[in-house]
C-alpha positions as CSV (number, residue, x, y, z in Angstrom):
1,X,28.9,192.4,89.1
2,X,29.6,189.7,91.5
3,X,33.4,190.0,90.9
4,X,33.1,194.0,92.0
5,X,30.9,193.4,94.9
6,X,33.6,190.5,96.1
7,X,36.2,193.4,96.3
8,X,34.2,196.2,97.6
9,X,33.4,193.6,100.8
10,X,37.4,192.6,100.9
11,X,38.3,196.4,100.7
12,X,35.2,197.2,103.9
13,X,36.4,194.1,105.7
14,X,40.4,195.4,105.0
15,X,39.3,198.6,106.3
16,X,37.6,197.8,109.3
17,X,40.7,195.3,110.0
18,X,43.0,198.2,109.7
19,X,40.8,200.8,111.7
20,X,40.4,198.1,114.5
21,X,44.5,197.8,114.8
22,X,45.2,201.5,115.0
23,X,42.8,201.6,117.6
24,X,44.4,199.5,119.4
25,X,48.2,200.3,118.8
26,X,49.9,201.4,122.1
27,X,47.7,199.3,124.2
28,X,47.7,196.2,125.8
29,X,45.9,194.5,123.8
30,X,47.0,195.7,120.5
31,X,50.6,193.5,121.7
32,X,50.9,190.4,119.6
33,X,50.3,187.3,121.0
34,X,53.7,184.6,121.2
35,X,57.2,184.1,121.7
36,X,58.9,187.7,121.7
37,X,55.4,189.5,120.7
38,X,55.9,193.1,119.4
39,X,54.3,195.3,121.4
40,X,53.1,197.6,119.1
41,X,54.3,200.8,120.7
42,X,52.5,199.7,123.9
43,X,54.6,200.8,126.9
44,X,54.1,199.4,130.0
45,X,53.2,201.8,133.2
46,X,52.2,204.9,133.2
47,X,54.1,208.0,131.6
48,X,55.0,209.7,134.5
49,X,56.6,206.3,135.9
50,X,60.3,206.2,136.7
51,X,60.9,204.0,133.6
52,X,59.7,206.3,131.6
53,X,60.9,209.3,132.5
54,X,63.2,211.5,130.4
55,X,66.5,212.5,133.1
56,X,68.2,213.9,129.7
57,X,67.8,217.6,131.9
58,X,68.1,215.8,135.1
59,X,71.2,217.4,137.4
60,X,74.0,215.4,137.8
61,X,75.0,213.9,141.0
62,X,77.6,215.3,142.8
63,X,78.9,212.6,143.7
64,X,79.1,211.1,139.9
65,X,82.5,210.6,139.4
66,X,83.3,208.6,142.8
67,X,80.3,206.0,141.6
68,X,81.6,205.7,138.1
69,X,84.9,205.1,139.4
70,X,83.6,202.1,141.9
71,X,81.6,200.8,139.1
72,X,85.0,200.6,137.3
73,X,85.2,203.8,135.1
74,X,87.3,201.3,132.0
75,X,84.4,198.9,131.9
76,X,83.1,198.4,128.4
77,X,79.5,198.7,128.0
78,X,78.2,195.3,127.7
79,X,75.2,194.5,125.7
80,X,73.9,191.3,127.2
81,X,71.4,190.2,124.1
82,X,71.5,189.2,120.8
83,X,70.8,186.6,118.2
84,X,71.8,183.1,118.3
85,X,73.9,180.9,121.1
86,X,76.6,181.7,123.7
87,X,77.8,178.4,125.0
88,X,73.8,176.8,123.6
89,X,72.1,179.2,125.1
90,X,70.3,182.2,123.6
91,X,71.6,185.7,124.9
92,X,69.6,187.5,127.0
93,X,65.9,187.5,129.1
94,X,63.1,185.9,126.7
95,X,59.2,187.0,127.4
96,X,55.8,185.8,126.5
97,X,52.5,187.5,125.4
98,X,49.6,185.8,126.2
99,X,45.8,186.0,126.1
100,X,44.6,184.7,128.8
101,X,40.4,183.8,127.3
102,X,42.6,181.0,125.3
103,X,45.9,180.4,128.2
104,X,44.2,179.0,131.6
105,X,46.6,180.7,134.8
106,X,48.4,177.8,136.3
107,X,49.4,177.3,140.4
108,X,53.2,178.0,140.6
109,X,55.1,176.9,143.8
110,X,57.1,179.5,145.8
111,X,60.4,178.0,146.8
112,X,62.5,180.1,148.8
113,X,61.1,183.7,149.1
114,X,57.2,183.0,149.3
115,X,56.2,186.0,152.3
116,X,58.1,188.7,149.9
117,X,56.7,186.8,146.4
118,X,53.0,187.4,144.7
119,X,51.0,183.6,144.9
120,X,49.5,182.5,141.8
121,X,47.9,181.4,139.7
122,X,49.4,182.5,136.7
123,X,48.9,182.3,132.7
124,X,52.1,180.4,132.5
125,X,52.2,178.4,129.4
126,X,53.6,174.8,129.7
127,X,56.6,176.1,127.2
128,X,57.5,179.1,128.4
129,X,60.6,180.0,127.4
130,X,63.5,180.4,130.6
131,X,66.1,182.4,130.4
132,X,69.2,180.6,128.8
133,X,66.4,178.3,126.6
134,X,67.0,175.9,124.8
135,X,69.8,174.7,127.5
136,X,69.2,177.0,130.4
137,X,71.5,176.6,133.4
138,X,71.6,176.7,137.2
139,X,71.1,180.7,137.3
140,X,68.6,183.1,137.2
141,X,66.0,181.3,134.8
142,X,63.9,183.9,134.5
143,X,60.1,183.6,132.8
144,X,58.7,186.6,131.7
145,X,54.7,186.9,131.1
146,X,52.6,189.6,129.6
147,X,49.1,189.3,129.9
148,X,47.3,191.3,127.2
149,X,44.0,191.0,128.7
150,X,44.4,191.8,131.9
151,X,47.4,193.9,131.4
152,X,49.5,192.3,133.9
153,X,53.4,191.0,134.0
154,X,54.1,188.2,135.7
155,X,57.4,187.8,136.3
156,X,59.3,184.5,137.5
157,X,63.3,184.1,139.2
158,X,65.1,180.6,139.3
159,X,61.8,179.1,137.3
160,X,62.0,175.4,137.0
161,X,59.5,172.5,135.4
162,X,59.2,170.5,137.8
163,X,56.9,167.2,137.4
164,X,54.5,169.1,135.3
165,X,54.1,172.1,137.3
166,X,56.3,175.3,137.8
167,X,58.3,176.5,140.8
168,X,60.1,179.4,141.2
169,X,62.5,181.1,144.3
170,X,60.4,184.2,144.0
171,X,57.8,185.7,141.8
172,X,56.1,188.9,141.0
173,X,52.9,190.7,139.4
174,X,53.1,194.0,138.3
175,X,49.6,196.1,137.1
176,X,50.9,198.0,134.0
177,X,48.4,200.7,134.2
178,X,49.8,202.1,137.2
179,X,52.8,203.0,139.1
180,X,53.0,199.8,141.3
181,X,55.8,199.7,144.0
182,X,57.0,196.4,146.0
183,X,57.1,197.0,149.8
184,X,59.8,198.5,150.8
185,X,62.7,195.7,151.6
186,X,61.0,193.2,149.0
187,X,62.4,191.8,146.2
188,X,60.8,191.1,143.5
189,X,62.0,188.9,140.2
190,X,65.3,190.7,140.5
191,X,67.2,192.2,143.1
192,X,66.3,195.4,143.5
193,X,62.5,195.2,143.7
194,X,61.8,195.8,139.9
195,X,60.2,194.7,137.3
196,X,62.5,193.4,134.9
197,X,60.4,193.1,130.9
198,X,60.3,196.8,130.7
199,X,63.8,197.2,131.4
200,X,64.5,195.3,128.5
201,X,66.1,196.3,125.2
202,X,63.5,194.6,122.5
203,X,64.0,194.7,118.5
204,X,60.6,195.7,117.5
205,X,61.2,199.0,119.4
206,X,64.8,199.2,117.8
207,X,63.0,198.9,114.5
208,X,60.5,201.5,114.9
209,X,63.5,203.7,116.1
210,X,62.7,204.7,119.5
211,X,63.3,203.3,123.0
212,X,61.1,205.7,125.2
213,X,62.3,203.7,128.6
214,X,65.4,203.0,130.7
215,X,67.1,199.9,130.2
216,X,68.2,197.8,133.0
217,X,71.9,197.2,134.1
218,X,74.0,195.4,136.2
219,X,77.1,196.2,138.0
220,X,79.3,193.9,139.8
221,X,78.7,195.6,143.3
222,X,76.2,197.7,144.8
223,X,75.5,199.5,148.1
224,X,73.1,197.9,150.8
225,X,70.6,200.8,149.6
226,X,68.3,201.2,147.1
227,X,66.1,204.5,145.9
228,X,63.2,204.4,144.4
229,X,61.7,203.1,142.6
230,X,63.7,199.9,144.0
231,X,62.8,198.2,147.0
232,X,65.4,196.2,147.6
233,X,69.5,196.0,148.2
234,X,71.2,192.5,147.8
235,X,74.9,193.8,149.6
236,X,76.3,194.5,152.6
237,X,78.8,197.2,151.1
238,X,78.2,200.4,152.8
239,X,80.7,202.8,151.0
240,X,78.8,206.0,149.8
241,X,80.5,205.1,146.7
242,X,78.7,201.9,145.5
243,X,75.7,202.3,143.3
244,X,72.2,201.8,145.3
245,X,69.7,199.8,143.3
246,X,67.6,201.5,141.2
247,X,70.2,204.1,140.8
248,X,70.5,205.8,137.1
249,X,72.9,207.0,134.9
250,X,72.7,208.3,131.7
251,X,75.3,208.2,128.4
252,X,76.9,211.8,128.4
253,X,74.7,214.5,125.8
254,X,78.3,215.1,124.1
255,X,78.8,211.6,123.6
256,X,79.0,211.3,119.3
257,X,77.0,208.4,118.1
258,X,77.0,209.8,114.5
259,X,79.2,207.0,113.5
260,X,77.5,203.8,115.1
261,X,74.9,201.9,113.1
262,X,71.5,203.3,112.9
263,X,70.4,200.5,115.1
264,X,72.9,201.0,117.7
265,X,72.0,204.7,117.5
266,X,68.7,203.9,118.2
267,X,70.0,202.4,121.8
268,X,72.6,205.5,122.6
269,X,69.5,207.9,122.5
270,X,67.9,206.2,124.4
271,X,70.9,206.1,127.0
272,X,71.4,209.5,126.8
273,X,67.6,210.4,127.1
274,X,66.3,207.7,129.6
275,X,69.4,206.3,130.8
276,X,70.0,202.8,132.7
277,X,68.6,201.7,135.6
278,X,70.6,199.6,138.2
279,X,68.8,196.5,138.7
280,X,71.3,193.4,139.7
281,X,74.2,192.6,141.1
282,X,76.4,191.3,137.6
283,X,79.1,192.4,135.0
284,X,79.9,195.7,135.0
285,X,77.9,197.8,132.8
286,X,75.9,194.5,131.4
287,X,72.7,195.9,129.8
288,X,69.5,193.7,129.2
289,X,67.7,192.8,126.4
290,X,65.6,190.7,124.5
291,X,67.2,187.5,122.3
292,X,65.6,187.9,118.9
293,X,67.2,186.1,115.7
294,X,67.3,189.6,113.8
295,X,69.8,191.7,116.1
296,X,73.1,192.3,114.0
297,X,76.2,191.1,116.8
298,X,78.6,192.8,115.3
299,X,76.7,196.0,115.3
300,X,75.9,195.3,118.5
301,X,79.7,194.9,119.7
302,X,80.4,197.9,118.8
303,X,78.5,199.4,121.7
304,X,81.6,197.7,123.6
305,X,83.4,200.6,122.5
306,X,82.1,202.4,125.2
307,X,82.8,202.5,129.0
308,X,81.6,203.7,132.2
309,X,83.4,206.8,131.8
310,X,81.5,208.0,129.2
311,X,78.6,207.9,131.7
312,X,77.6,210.4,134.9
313,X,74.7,209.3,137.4
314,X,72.0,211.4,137.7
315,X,71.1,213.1,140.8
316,X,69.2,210.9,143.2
317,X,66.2,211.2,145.3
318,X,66.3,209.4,148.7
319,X,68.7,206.6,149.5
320,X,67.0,204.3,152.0
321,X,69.7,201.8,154.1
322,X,68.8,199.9,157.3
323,X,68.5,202.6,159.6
324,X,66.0,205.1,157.3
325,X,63.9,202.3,155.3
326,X,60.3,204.4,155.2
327,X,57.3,202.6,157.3
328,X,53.5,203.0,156.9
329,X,50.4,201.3,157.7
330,X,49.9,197.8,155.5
331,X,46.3,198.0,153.5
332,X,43.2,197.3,155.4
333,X,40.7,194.6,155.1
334,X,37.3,195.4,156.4
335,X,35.5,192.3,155.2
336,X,36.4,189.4,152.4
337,X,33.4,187.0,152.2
338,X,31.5,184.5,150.3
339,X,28.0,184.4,148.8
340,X,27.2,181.8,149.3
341,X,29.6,180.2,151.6
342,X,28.3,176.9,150.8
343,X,27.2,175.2,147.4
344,X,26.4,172.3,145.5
345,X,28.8,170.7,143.1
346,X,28.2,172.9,140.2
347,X,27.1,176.0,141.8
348,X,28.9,179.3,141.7
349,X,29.7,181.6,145.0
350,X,31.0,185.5,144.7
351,X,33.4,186.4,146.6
352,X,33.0,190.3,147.7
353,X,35.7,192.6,149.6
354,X,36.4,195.9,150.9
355,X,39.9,197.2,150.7
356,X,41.5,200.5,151.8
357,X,45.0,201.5,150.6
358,X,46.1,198.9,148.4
359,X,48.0,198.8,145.4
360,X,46.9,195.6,143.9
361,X,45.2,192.8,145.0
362,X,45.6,188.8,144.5
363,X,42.9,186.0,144.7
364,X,44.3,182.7,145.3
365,X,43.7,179.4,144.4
366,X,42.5,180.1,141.0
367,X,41.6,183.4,140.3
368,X,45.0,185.8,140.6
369,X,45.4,189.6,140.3
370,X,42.3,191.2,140.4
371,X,41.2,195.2,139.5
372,X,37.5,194.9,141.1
373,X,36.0,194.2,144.4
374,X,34.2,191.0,143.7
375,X,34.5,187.7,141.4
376,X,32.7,184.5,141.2
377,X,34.0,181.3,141.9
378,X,33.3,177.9,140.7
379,X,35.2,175.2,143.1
380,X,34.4,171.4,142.6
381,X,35.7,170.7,146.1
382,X,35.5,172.6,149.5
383,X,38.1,175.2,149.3
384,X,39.3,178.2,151.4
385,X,40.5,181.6,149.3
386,X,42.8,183.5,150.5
387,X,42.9,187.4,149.3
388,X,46.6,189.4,149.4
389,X,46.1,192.9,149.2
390,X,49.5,194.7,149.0
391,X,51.1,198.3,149.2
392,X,54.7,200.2,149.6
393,X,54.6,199.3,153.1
394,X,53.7,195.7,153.5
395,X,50.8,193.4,152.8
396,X,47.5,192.4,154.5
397,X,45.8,188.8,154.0
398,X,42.5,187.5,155.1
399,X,40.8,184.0,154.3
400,X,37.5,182.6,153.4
401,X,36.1,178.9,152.6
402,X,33.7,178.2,150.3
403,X,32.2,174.1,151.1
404,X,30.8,172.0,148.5
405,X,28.3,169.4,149.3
């Protein structure tokens, strides 16, 4: 009797195990928590965001052919991921999930674009994994960071250790529940203004047999444009030819993949249905993934078998340069305060403000990205917050200090 009771409580407790991850697969916080976490069929931003939009039906540009052919129209498609070492280093961008009740956010310095990066803090780990780990070298060390509780990526360029703390040239946060756009001229992580993690090529969505976003790609110059949703050129090429950033093309529909792997398959549909995006100056045709010890490299070099040509760009919607770059009013702060602006050691103050056309918002020291209009802080010494409230046309920032006695 005991025996059967035993399994009808392991059988409830299975149960409610298994109803509590289907409810939350294709969320943020169903994504697993590590190194390379699957995501669980969560995809980041909204449906109706660029990355996720399907331009299988979308016209072609007319001028397709001119691009491919400045791209190089013989350039092998490159993927740039794998498993195992190129020259000790792992191929391709790493990423982290983390839940931020159990990983504290951490200050990072800003070392060379701080009025166009996000300030922290961020749930950095003291690991995190840079690009190129375990010998990364003097390039783009990027840190990737997903926060499964807040639903925020937090995204690091040129990252470095440095005494115990991280720095980084630039740095970005992106809200993954909405369609979040850098200020027009900013950079972001990468060149052109964009996120980079859900650009990526990842094996747990190559396993479950469907990439339902574009992929990011380089080429080895691009125009000093960008359209949407870029923010940002990094060229002073002005030939109509050269690919903008955030530009995309798309594998050709009559293109045959009948005879590639099914994993490799799983990547040419999703070039034909989503396409690439341009994202970085780089090799030609270089497209970005996720390092992962279970990708197959020689499936994966057969992609190499195909080049630009068997691409076409997709018709694009404005192409801002220097002389048409949109402008707009920055968001507005009608009050940031503190209640109450002074405390003793151990006491708590909320800090309350009023925002009008803002994307997302920032709290710093200590606090970070931030969805609500108020949170409560718990300094140990006298210290002065400062809020950054950001949208597509620039950002606002206003300060408050909060003394301890």
């Amino acid at each position: 009797m005991k025996t059967r009771k035993l399994i009808i409580l392991i059988s409830l407790s299975l149960l409610s195990l298994s109803s509590e991850s289907f409810a939350q697969s294709g969320t943020c916080a169903g994504m697993d928590i590590g190194r390379g976490g699957d995501l669980n069929g969560f995809i980041p931003f909204p449906a109706d965001n660029a990355w996720n939009t399907d331009i299988s039906s979308m016209p072609v540009d007319p001028n397709s052919d001119n691009i491919i052919a400045f791209v190089g129209a013989g350039s092998p498609l490159h993927p740039d991921f794998g498993a195992g070492l190129y020259a000790g280093s792992t191929i391709g961008i790493p990423y982290q999930v983390v839940d931020t009740t159990t990983q504290p956010k951490v200050p990072i310095k800003i070392v060379a674009y701080k009025t166009e990066s996000d300030a922290g803090p961020m749930p950095v780990p003291p690991n995190a994994l840079i690009e190129g780990y375990p010998n990364p070298d003097d390039g783009d060390r990027h840190v990737l960071v997903l926060d499964r509780n807040g639903c925020w990526i937090y995204e690091l360029y040129r990252a470095f250790k440095r005494n115990g703390a991280w720095q980084a040239d630039s740095t970005a946060i992106w809200d993954m529940t909405i369609d979040e756009q850098r200020p027009y001229t900013w950079t972001s992580a990468d060149a052109a203004g964009l996120p980079i993690f859900p650009g990526l090529v990842r094996y747990d969505e190559v396993f479950d047999a469907a990439i339902n976003h574009a992929i990011r790609v380089t080429v080895p110059v691009t125009r000093e444009a960008f359209t949407p949703p870029a923010s940002h050129w990094a060229s002073s090429e002005t030939s109509q030819n050269a690919p903008p950033m955030g530009m995309r093309m798309r594998l050709k529909a009559g293109f045959d993949i009948s005879s590639f792997p099914p994993n490799d398959q799983v990547i040419l549909t999703a070039l034909k249905q989503y396409g690439v995006m341009v994202a970085d100056n780089g090799g030609a045709m270089f497209i970005s993934g996720a390092p992962d010890e279970r990708w197959n490299n020689s499936e994966l070099d057969q992609l190499k078998t195909l080049t630009a040509s068997d691409f076409e760009v997709v018709l694009m919607g404005p192409v801002y340069t220097p002389d048409n770059v949109p402008t707009g009013p920055s968001p507005v702060v009608s009050s940031f305060t503190a209640d109450p602006p002074t405390i003793m050691a151990g006491q708590s103050s909320t800090l309350s403000w009023n925002v009008t056309n803002a994307l997302y918002t920032i709290v710093s020291p200590e606090v970070g990205p931030l969805r609500e209009t108020s949170v409560v802080v718990k300094p140990t010494v006298t210290t002065t917050y400062k809020l950054y409230t950001t949208n597509q046309y620039g950002r606002t920032t206003r300060s408050v200090t909060v003394t301890v006695h």
